[in-house]
N, C-alpha and C positions, 0 to 999 in steps of 0.2 A: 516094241518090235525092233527089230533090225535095221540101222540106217543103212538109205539103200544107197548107191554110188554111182559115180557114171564113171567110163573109163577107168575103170581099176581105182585110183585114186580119187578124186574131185566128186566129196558128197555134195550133193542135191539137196538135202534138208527133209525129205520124204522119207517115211518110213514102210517097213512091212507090218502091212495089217492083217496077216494071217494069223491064226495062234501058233501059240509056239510050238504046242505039242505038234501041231497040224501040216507046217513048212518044213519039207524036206530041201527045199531052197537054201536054207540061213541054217543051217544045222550046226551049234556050238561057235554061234558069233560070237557071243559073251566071253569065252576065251579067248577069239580073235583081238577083240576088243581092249581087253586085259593086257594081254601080249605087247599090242602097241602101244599101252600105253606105259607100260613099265620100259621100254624099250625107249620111250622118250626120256621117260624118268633118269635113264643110264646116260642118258644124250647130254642131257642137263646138267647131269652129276658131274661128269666127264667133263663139259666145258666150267664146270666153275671149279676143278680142281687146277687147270688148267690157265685160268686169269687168278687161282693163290698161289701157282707156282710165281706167274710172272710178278705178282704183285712183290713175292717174298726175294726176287731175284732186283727188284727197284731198288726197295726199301735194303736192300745188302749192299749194292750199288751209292744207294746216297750216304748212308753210316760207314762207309768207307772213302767218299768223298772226302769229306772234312776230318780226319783223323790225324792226329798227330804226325805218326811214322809217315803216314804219306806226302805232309807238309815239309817232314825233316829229309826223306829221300828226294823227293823235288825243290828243292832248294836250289838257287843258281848263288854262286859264291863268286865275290870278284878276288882273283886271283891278284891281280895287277891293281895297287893302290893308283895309278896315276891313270887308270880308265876310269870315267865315270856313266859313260853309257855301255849301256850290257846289250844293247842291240847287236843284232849282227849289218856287215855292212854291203847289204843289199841296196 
């Protein structure tokens, strides 16, 4: 039968023990039922497309970390052979 609900959302655990042909109450819950649950299905989907974007936005992040060109652009070059500290003087 029909799980029955309290306040719109929050099942009980209780069900409808009429038949089905017989409750004009519960009429086409099985599609209601369906509905929500493909509707989470979409919920679900959506958030795990959502943590392989981030995942793939990390993983582009760290493989650009350590990469040559970025080691050769960042480079600090001493300019002045008779400096030997590159600090600034803070």
């Amino acid at each position: 039968g029909c799980p029955l609900v309290r306040d719109v959302f929050e099942l009980t655990g209780d069900f409808c023990r009429v038949p089905k042909r017989k409750c004009h109450r519960h009429y086409c819950w099985e599609k209601l039922r369906r509905a929500e649950v493909d509707l989470e299905r979409v919920r679900v989907w959506y958030k795990l497309d959502e943590l392989f974007e981030q995942e793939r936005n990390v993983r582009a992040a760290m493989t650009n970390r350590a990469g040559l060109l970025a080691l050769m652009l960042h480079q600090t070059i001493q300019h002045d052979p008779l400096t030997t500290d590159l600090r600034s003087a803070r």
